[in-house]
C-alpha positions as CSV (number, residue, x, y, z in Angstrom):
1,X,40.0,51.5,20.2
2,X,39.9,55.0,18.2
3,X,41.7,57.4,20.5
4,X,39.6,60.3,19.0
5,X,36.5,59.3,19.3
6,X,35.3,60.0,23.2
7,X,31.7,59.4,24.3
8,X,30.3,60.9,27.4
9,X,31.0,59.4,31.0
10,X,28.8,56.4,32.4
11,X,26.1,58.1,34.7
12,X,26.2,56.8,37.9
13,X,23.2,54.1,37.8
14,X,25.1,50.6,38.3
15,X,21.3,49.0,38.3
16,X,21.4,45.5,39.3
17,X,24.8,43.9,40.5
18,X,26.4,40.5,39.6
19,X,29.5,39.4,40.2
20,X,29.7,38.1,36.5
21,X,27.6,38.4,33.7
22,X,27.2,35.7,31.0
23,X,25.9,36.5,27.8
24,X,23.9,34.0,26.0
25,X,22.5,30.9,26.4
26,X,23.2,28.8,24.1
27,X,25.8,25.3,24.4
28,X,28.7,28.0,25.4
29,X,26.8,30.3,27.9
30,X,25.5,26.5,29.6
31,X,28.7,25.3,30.1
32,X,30.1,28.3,31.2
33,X,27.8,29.0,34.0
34,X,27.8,25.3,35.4
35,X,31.8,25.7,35.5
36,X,31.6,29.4,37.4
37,X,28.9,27.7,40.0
38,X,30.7,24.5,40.4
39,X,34.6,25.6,40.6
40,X,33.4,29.6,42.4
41,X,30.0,29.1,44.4
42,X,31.0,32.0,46.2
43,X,29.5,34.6,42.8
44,X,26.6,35.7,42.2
45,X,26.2,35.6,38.3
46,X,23.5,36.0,35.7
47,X,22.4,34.9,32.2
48,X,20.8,37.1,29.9
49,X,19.3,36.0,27.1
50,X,17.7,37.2,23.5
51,X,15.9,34.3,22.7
52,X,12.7,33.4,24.9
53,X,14.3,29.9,25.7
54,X,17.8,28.2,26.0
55,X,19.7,26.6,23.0
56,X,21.2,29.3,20.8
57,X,22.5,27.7,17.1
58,X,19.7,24.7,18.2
59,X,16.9,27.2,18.0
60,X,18.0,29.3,15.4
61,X,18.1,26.8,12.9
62,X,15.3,24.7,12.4
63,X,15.4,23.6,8.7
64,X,14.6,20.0,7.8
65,X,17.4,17.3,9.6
66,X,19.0,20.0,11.4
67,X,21.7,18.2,13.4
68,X,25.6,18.3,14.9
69,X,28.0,17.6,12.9
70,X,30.2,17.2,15.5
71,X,30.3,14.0,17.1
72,X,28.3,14.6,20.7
73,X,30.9,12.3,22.5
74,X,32.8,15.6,22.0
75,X,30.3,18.3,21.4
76,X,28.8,17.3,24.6
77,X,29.7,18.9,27.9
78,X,33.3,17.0,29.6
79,X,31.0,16.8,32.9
80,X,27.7,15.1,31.5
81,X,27.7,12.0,29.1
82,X,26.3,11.5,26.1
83,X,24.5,8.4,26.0
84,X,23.0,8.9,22.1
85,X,24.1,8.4,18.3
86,X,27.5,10.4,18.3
87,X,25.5,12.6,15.3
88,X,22.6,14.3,17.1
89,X,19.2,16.2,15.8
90,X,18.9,19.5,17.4
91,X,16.3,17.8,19.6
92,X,18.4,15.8,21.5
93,X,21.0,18.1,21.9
94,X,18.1,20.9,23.7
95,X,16.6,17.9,25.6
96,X,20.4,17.0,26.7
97,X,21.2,21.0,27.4
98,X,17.8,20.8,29.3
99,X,19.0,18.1,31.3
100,X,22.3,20.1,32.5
101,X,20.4,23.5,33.0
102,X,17.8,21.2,35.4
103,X,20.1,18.9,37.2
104,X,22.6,22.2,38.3
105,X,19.4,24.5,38.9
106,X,20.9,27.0,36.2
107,X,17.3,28.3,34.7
108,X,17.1,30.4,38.4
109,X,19.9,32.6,37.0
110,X,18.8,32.9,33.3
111,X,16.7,36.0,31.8
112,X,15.4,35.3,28.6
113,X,14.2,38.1,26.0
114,X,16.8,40.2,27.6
115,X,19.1,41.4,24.2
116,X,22.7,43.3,24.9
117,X,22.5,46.4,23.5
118,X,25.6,48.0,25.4
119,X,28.0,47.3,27.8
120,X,30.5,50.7,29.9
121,X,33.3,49.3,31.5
122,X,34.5,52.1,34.3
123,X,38.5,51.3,35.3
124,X,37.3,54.0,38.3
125,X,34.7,51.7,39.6
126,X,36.1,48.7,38.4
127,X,32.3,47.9,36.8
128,X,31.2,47.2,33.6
129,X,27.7,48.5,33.3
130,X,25.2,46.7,31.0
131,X,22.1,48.3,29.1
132,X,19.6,45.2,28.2
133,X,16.4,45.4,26.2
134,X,13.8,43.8,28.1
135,X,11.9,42.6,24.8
136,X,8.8,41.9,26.6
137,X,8.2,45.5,27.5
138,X,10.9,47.4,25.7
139,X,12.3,48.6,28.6
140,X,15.6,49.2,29.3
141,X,17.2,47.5,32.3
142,X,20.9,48.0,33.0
143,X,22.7,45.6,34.9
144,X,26.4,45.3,36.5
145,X,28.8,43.5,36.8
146,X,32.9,42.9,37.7
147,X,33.2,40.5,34.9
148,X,31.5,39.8,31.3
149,X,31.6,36.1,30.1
150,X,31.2,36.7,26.4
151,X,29.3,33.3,25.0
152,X,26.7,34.7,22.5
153,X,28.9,33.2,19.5
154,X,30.3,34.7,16.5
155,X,27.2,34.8,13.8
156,X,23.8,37.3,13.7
157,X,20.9,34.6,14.5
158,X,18.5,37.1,12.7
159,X,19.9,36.8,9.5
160,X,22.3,34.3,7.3
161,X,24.6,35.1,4.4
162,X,23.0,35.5,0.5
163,X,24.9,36.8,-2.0
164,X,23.4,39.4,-4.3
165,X,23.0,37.0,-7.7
166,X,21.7,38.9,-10.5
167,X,18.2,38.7,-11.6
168,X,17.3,37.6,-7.9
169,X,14.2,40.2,-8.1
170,X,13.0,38.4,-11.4
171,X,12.6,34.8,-9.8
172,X,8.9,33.5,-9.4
173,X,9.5,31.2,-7.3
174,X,10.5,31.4,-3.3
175,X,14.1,31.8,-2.5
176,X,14.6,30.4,1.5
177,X,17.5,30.6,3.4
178,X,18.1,27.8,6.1
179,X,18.6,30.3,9.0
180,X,15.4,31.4,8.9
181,X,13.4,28.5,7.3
182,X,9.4,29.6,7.2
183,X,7.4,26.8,8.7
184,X,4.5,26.7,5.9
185,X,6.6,26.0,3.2
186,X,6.0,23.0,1.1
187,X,8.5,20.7,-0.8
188,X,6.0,18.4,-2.1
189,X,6.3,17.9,-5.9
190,X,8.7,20.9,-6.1
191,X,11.7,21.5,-8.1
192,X,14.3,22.6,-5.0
193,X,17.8,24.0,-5.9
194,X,20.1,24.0,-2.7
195,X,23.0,26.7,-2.9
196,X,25.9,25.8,-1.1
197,X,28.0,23.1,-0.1
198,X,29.2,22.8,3.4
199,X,26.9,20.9,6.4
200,X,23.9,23.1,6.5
201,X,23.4,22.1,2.2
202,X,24.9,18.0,3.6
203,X,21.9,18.1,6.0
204,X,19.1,19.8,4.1
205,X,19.8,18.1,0.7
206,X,19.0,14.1,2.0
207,X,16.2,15.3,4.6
208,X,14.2,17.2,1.7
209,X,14.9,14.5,-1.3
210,X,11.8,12.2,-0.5
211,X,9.2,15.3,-0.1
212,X,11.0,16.8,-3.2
213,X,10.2,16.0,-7.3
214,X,13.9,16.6,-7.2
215,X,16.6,18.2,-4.9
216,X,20.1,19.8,-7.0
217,X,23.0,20.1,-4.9
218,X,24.4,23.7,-6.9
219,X,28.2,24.2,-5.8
220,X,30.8,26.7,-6.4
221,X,33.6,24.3,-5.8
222,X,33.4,21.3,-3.8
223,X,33.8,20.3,-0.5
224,X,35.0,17.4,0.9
225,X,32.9,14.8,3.1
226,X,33.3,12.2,5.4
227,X,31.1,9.4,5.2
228,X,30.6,7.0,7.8
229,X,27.8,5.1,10.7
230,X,26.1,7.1,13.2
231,X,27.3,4.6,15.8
232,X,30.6,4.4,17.8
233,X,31.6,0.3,17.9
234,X,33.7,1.5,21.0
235,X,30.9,3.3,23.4
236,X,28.4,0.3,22.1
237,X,30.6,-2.7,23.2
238,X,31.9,-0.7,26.7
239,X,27.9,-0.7,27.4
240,X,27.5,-4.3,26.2
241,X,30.0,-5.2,28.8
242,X,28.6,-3.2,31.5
243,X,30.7,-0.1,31.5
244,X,28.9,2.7,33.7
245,X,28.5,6.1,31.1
246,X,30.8,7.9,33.4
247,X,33.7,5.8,31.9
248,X,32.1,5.0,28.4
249,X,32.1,8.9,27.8
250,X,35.3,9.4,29.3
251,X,37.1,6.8,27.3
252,X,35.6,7.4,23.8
253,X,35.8,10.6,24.2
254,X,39.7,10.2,24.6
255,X,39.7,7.3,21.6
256,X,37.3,10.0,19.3
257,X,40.2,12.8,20.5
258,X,43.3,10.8,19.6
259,X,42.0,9.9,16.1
260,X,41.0,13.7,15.1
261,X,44.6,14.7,16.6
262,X,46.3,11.9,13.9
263,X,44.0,13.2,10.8
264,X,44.4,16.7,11.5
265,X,48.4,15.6,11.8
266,X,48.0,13.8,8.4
267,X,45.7,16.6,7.1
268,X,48.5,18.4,7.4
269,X,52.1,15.9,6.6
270,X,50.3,13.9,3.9
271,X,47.5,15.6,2.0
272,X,47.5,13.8,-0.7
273,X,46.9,10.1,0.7
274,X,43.7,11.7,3.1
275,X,42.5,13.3,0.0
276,X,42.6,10.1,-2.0
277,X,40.6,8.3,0.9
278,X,37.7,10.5,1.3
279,X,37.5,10.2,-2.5
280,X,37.4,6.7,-2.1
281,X,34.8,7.0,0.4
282,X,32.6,8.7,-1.8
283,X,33.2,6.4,-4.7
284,X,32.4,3.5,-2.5
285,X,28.4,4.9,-2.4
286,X,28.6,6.3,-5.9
287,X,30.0,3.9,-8.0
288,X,33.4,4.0,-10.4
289,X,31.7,5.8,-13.2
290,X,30.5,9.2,-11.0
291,X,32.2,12.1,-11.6
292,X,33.7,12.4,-8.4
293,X,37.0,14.5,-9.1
294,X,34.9,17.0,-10.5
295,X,31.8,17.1,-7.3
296,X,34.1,16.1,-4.7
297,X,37.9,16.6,-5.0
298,X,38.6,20.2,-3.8
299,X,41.8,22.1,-4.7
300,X,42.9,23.0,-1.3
301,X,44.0,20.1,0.9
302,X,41.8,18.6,3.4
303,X,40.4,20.3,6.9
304,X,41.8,23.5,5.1
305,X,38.0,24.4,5.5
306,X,35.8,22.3,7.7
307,X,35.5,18.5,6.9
308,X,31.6,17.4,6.7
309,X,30.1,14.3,8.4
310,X,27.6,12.5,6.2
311,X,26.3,10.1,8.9
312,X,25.5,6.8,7.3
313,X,26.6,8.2,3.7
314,X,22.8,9.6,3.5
315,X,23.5,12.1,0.6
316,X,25.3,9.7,-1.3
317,X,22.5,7.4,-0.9
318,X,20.1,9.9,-2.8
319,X,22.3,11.0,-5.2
320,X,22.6,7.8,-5.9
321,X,19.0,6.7,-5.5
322,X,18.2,9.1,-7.9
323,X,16.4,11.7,-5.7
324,X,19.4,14.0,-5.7
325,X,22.2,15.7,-7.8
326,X,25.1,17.9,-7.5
327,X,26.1,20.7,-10.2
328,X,29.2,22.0,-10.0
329,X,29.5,25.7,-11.6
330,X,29.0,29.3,-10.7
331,X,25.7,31.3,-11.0
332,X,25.2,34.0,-14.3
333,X,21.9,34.6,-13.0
334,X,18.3,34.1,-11.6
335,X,15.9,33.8,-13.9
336,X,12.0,33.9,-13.7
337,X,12.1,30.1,-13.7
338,X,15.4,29.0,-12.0
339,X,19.1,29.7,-12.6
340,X,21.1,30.4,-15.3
341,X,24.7,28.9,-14.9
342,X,27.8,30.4,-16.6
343,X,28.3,26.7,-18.2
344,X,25.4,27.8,-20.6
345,X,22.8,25.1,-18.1
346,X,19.8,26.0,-17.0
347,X,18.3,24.5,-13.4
348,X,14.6,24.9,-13.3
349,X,13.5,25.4,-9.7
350,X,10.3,25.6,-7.8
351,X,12.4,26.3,-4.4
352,X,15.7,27.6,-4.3
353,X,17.7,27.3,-1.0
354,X,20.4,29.5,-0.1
355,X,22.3,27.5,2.3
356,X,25.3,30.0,2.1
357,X,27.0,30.9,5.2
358,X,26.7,33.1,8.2
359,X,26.6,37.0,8.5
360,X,30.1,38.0,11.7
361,X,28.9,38.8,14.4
362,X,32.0,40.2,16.9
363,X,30.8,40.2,20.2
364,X,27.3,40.1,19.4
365,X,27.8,43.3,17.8
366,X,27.6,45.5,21.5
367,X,27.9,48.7,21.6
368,X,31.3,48.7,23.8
369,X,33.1,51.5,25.9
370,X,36.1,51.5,28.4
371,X,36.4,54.6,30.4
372,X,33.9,56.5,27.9
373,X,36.1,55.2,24.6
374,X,34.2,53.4,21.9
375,X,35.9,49.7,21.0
376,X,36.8,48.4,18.0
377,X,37.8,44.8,18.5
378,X,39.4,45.2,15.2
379,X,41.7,47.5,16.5
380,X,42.8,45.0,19.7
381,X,45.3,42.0,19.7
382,X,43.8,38.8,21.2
383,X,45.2,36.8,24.0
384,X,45.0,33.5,22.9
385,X,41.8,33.9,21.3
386,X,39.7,34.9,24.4
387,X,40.8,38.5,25.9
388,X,41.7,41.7,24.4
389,X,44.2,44.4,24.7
390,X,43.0,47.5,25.7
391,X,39.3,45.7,27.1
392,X,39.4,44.6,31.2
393,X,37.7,42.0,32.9
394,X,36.7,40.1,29.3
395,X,36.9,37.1,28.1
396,X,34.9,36.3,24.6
397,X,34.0,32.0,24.2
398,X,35.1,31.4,20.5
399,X,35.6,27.8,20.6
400,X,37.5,25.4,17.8
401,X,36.0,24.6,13.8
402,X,38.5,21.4,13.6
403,X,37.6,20.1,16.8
404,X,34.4,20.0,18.9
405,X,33.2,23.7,19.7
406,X,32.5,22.7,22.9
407,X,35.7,21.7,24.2
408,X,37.1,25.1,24.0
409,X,34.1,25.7,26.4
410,X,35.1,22.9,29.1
411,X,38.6,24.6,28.7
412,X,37.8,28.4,28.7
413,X,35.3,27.5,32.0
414,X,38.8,25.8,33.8
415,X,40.7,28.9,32.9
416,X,37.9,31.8,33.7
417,X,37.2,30.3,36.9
418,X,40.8,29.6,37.8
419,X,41.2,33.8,37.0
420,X,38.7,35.0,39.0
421,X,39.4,33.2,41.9
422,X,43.1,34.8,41.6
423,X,42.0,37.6,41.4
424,X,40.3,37.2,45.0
425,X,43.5,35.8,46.3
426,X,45.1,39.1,44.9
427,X,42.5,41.4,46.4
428,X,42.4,42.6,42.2
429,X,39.6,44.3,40.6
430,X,40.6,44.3,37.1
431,X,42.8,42.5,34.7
432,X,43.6,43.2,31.1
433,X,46.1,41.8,29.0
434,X,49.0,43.7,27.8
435,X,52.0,43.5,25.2
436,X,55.8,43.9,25.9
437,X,57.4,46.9,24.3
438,X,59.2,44.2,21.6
439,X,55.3,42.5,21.1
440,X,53.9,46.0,20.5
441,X,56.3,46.4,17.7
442,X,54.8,42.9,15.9
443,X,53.1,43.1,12.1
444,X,49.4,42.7,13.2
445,X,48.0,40.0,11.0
446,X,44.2,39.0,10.3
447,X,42.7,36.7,13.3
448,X,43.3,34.0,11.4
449,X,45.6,32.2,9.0
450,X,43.8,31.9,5.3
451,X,46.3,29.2,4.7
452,X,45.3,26.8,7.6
453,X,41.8,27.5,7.6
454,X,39.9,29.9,5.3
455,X,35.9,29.2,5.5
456,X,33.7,31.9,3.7
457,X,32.3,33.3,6.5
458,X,35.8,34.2,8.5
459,X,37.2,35.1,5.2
460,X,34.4,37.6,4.2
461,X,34.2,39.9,7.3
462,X,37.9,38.8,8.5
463,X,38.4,42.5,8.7
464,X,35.9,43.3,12.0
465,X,38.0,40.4,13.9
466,X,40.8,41.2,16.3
467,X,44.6,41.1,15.0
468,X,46.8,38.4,16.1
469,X,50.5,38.5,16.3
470,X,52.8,35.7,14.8
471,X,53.4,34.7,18.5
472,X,51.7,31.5,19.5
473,X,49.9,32.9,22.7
474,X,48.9,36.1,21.0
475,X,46.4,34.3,18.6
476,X,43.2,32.2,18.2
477,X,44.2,28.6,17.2
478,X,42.7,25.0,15.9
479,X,44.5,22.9,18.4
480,X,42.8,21.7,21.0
481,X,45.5,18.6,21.4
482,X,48.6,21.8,22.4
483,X,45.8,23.7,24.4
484,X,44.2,21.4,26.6
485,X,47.6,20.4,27.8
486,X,49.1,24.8,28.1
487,X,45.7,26.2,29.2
488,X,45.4,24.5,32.9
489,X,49.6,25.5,32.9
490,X,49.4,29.5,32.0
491,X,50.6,31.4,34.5
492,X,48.3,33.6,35.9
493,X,51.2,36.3,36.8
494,X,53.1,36.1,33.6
495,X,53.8,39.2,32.0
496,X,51.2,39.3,29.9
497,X,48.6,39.8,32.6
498,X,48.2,43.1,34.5
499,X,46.3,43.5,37.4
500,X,44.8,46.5,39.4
């Protein structure tokens, strides 16, 4: 928070009262809000909502294929089942979001085309005080509430990441970015070059191939992918035997767990011998004489940057059918026909995709005060990656990149709800989370460590994050397998909690 910069006192206007607020409904704000009904009917809450329907990341995107690429036995909800493919479209996962927000009568408590605009949070009235564009009518509604349950994620959903390439302007043809994918374009016949080369350019490239002349894969460096069937032998022969899906989802969810927990481990105690598999794996579709070293052998060591799921190997099956290819190489320039590359190649495209990241977003990017201060979340040290020093009555849903996103949901919903009801027991208003006098003297380092996990779009706006301290609970980490057992066991009067 800057000390110097002081806005004027809330008015007095507390507008329409909640007992927590959610923001966003996307897979996060869901989950959230069928943990606060289930485990503290006693609150009133609500949902507000940009978009003019549920979903989030499922309705942003809706390029060609769009799908998980997290296996849904664990990117599904801990208290509904999945009963699909473990790899799912974005259409089943909104039809199975659907089913929760039906079968737990959530949609009553969600406002759509409601967007955050800025949020007071008065230690005086205990009250954080919420301005929300009605985007229907452009009016301003304000809203309040004793607690904000931050689940709008961590990118803009109005616009991704393109870098500014040279020459750009000079291009004749149409350059798309998968974020915002225009529904009359047409592949047919074309020439498509797809920047990028993480799971947004692994789902695009093998859904466009067929309606495409020809589809290059154009890499800075490569990434590393995990082929393998969209099926799980354990879920289908549980079924077969007449498991009920209660059990089936409980168990492979477990079995799905344990193996992550065991690469992850050898991710990290034997690089080398992972590294050598995947390659293998890709070899296995591709053939000995591919260069593979050279497409698919990254220099940094594996789930140093997310690992991608080819289900069913289906970009290796164009590649190798012919329909696809993969350059590796860096971009000089656009040119009025394609892209010149610094290896003295030219690609001729019709289409060029620029399937290149996300754009930050901290907090949905909300204007935030405490006690007429503006925030910077830069300026704060997190509490194990979900409240903030210096910001009450807070917690912000930023879930895990190595394992499911969604489990850190499940978890965060255990550990919110087991809060607020404390905080009844207490007969406390507000808690904030504070360091001890030898903590306050700690280095304050980036949100997250480069050197076990550095993906372009942390590393690029790494700067607007909050700071972490080398200090396990004062940080944001990848593992779920320590967490899940340490979250239900916090203590909820330790010193690093302060009530009033």
């Amino acid at each position: 928070m800057n000390e110097t910069e002081t806005l004027e006192s809330v008015d007095t206007d507390t507008g329409e009262y909640f007992d927590v607020l959610i923001i966003g409904a996307g897979i996060s704000g869901v989950g959230s809000a069928y943990h606060l009904q289930t485990q503290c009917p006693g609150k009133s809450y609500v949902i507000l909502e940009t978009k003019d329907t549920f979903g989030g990341t499922w309705v942003t995107h809706t390029y060609p294929g769009i799908r998980s690429d997290s296996d849904l036995y664990t990117f599904g909800y801990r208290f509904k089942p999945w009963v699909g493919a473990p790899i799912a479209s974005a259409d089943e996962i909104l039809k199975y979001m659907g089913e929760v927000i039906e079968e737990n009568a959530l949609d009553e408590h969600i406002r759509y085309r409601h967007r955050n605009d800025r949020a007071e949070w008065s230690s005086t009235e205990k009250l954080w005080r919420v301005d929300a564009t009605d985007l229907d009518t452009g009016e301003t509604k304000r809203f309040s509430t004793s607690f904000l349950w931050a689940c709008q994620g961590y990118y803009h959903h109005e616009q991704g990441y393109t870098p500014d390439w040279p020459g750009m302007e000079d291009f004749q043809g149409q350059i798309v970015h998968p974020q915002t994918w225009p529904e009359n374009i047409d592949l047919t016949g074309k020439k498509v070059v797809c920047i990028g080369s993480g799971a947004t350019a692994a789902t695009l490239v093998p859904a466009i191939a067929d309606d495409c002349e020809h589809v290059t894969l154009l890499q800075r460096s490569p990434t590393y992918f995990y082929p393998a069937s969209n099926q799980n032998e354990l879920a289908d022969r549980l079924r077969q035997i007449g498991i009920e899906e209660e059990t089936v989802h409980r168990i492979v969810r477990q079995q799905i767990l344990f193996d992550q927990d065991e690469l992850t481990r050898r991710c990290q105690t034997e690089p080398d011998a992972v590294r050598q598999e995947l390659l293998e794996g890709v070899k296995a579709y591709l053939g000995e004489d591919y260069p593979i070293e050279e497409h698919f052998g990254p220099t940094y060591r594996p789930w140093q940057q997310r690992l991608a799921f080819l289900p069913d190997g289906d970009m290796f099956q164009g590649i190798a059918a012919g329909k696809a290819s993969v350059v590796t190489d860096t971009i000089e320039s656009f040119t009025e026909t394609g892209i010149q590359l610094t290896s003295g190649q030219h690609l001729d495209a019709d289409i060029i995709i620029t399937a290149t990241g996300f754009n930050l977003s901290v907090l949905g990017n909300i204007d935030f005060t405490v006690d007429g201060q503006r925030v910077d979340f830069a300026d704060t040290v997190t509490w194990r990656g979900m409240m903030f020093t210096g910001v009450p009555n807070l917690v912000w849903v930023f879930g895990y990149f190595r394992a499911s996103w969604t489990l850190r949901v499940d978890m965060l919903g255990d550990f919110v709800c087991r809060l607020l009801n404390h905080m009844d027991a207490k007969g406390a208003r507000q808690v904030e989370v504070q360091l001890s006098p030898e903590e306050e003297t700690m280095e304050r380092l980036p949100w997250g460590n480069p050197d076990d996990f550095n993906p372009g779009y942390l590393m690029r706006r790494m700067h607007l994050l909050p700071k972490r301290l080398d200090k396990y609970e004062w940080q944001h980490t990848q593992d779920y397998w320590r967490e899940k057992d340490e979250f239900p066991k916090i203590d909820l009067d330790g010193p690093a909690l302060k009530y009033s």
